[in-house]
C-alpha positions in Angstrom: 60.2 -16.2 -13.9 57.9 -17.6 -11.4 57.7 -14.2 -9.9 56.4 -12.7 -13.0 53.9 -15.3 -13.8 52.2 -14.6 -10.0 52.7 -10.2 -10.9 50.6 -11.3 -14.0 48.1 -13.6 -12.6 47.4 -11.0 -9.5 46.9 -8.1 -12.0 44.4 -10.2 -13.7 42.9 -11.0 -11.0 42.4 -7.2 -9.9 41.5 -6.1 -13.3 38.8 -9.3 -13.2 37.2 -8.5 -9.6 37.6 -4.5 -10.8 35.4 -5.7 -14.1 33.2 -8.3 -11.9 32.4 -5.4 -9.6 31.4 -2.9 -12.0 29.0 -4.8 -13.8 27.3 -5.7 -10.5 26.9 -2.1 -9.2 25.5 -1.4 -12.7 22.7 -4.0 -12.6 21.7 -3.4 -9.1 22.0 0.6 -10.2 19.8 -0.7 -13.2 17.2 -2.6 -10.8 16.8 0.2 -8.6 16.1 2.8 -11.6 13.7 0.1 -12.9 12.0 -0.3 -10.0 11.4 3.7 -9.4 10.0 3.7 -13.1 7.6 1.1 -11.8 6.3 3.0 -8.6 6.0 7.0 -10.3 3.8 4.7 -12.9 6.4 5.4 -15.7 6.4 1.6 -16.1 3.3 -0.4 -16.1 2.1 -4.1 -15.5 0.7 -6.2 -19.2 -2.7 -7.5 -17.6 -2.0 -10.5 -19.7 1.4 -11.9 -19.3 2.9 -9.9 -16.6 5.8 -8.1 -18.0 7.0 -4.8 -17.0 6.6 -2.2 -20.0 7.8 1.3 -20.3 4.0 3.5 -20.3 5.3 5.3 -24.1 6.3 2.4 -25.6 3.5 0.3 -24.9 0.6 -0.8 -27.0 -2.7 0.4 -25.5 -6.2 -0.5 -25.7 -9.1 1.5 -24.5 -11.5 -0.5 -22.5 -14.4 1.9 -20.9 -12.8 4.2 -19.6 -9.5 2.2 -18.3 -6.5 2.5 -20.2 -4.4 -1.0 -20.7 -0.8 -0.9 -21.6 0.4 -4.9 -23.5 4.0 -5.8 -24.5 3.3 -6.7 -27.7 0.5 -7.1 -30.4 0.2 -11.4 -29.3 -0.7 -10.0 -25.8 -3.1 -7.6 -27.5 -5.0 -9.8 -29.3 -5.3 -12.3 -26.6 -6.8 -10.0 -24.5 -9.4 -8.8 -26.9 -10.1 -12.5 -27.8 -10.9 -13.5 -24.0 -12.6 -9.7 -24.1 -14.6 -11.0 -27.0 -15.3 -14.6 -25.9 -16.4 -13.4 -22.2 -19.2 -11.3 -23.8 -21.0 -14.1 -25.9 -20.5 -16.3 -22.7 -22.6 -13.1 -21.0 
């Protein structure tokens, strides 16, 4: 019986460190495709909160001739606000 229990508890332990393994190789795989995206310019940088956002996806503002990439539509608006606010202080 006690045998058993110990054939049991090893193959768990395999199957867990198999598992454990697996999802580590996946994020660091993950990391390192993220990380290409970010140096061809496939990802790019929101000027306002930092986050790393995919260049398609992104919600884009034309300012002059510079293209911005935001997050979101908060991150937007709080750049156009400080946009906004920094010209009357002009």
């Amino acid at each position: 019986m006690i045998i058993k229990i110990a054939i049991v508890a090893l193959v768990c332990y395999v199957l867990y460190r198999l598992f454990m393994n697996d999802t580590k190789k996946k994020a660091e795989k993950d990391a390192e495709k993220k990380k290409k995206r970010m140096d061809s310019g496939e990802m790019v940088k929101d000027p306002v909160c930092g986050t790393y956002v995919e260049k398609d996806s992104a919600i884009t503002v034309k300012n002059g001739d510079q293209i911005l990439h935001f997050c979101s539509y908060e991150c937007r608006q709080k750049y156009i606000e400080s946009v906004t606010e920094q010209k009357k202080l002009d």
